[in-house]
N, C-alpha and C positions, 0 to 999 in steps of 0.2 A: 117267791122268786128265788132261786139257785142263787150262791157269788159264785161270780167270777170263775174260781179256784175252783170249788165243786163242780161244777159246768164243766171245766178245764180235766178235772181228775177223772169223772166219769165216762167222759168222750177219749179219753188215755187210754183206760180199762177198757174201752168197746173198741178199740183199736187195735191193743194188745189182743182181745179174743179173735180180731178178725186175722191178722195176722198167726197168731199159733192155728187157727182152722184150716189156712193157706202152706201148713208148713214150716213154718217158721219158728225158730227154738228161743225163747225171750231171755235174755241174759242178765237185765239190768233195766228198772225202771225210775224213772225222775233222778239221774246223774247228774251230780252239781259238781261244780269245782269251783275254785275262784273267778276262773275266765271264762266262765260260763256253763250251761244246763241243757241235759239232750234229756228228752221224754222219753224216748224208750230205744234198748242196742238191743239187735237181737241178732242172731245166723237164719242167714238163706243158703243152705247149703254148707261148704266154708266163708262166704263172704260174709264179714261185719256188716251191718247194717245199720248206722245212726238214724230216728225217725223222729223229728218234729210232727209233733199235731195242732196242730191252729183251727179252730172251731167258731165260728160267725153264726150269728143267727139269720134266717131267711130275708128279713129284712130289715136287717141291718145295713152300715155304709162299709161297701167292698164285700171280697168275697177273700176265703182264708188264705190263698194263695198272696194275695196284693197285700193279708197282714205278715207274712214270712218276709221283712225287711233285711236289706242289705247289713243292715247292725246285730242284726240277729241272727242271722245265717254267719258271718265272723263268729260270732260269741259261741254259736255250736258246733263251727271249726275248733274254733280256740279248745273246747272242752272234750271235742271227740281225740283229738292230741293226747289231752293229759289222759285219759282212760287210755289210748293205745300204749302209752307210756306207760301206765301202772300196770297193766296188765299184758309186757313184753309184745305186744302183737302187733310192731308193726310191720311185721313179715307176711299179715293178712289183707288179700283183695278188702276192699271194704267200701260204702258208697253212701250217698245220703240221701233219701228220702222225705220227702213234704206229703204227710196224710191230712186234706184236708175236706173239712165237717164242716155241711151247712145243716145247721138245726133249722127244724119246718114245726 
């Protein structure tokens, strides 16, 4: 049996590939700051892109959507902030994204 974390990393990585196959130019992966952690920034075009992945098992309780909590969704506000800050861009369209993984 996978932790947690592995589970979590692996389903990141096959998010990130599905994503650059769509397109998409991958920027920055597992961005932490003190106010919080986004899993993957990338461009769609010129737009930023912040992308949480939340990954449930098929039957498990909930689906990964219902785990993307209101405390959670702040915390990768708060941290998509400090990256547009460190890296001058808040002059960039930008949006946020929920990829969510049911493992079968």
């Amino acid at each position: 049996m996978e932790n947690k974390r592995a589970v979590g990393s692996r389903y990141e990585e096959e998010t990130a590939a599905f994503l650059q196959k769509n397109g998409y130019r991958i920027l920055e992966k597992n961005f932490r700051d003190r106010r919080g952690e986004i899993d993957l920034i990338a461009k769609d075009g010129r737009t930023l892109v912040f992308v949480e992945v939340k990954t449930r098992a098929a039957d498990g309780l909930g689906s990964p959507e219902q785990a993307f909590t209101p405390a959670k969704r702040d915390r990768v506000v708060r941290a998509a902030r400090a990256w547009l800050t460190a890296h001058d861009a808040w002059d960039r369209p930008c949006r946020f994204d929920l990829a969510g993984v049911t493992r079968t």
